[in-house]
C-alpha positions as CSV (number, residue, x, y, z in Angstrom):
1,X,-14.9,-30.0,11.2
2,X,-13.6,-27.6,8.4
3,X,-10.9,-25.6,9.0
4,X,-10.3,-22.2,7.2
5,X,-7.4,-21.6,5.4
6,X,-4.7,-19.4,6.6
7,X,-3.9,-16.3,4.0
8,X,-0.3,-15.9,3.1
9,X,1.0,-12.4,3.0
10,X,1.3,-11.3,-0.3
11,X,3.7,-8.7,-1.6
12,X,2.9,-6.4,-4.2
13,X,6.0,-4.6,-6.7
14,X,5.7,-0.7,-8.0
15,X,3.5,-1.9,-11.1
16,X,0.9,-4.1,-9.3
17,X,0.6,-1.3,-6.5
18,X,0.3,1.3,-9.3
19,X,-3.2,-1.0,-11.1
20,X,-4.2,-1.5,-7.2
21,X,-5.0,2.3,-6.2
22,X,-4.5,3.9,-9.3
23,X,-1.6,6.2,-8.7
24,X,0.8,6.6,-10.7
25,X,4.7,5.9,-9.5
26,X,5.5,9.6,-9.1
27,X,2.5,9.9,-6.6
28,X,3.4,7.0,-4.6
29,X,6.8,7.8,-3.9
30,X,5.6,11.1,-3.3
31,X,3.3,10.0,-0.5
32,X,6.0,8.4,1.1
33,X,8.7,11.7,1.0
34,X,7.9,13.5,4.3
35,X,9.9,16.6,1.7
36,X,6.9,16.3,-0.6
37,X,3.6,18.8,-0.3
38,X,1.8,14.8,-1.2
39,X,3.0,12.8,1.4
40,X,0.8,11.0,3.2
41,X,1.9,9.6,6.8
42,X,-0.6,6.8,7.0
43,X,0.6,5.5,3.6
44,X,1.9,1.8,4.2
45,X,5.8,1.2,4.2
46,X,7.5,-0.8,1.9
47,X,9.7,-3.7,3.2
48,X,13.1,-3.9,1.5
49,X,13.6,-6.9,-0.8
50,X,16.7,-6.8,-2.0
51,X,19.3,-4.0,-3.2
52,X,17.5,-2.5,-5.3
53,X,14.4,-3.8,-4.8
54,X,11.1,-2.8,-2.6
55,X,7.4,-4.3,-2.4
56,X,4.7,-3.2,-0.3
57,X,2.3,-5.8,1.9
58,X,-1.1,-6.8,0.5
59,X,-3.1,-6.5,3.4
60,X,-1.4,-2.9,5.0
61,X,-2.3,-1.4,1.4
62,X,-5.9,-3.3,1.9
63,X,-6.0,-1.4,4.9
64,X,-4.9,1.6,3.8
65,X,-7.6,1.5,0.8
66,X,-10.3,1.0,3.5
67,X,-9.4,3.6,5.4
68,X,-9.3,5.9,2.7
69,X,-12.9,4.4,2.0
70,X,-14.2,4.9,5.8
71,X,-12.9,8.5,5.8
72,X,-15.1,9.5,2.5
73,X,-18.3,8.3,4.2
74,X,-17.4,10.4,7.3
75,X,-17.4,13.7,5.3
């Protein structure tokens, strides 16, 4: 009997989001300003990792990358 192995959430930092969907810093935070003529309500939240510092979960921007995918072959 094999048994699969559980994933473990995985946090990504500003620079591995940034190589992951290939926008740049400006754009992402601009997606997440509800001020900003980009921002994009369905854009995953980041989780708060310290004073200063923020990450965003793996599998929500996953998600968010597939959705983005599904709505392209919908047009």
């Amino acid at each position: 009997m094999s048994t699969q192995p559980v994933p473990h959430p995985r946090i990504l930092r500003i620079k591995q989001l940034t190589e992951r969907i290939g926008l740049g810093r400006s754009t992402i935070y601009d997606r997440m300003d509800v001020q900003s003529p980009r921002y994009d309500a369905t854009f995953p939240k980041p989780i708060k990792l310290g004073a200063a510092a923020i990450g965003w979960i793996e599998s929500e921007i996953t998600a968010w990358i597939e959705q983005r995918i599904s709505a392209k072959d919908v047009r």
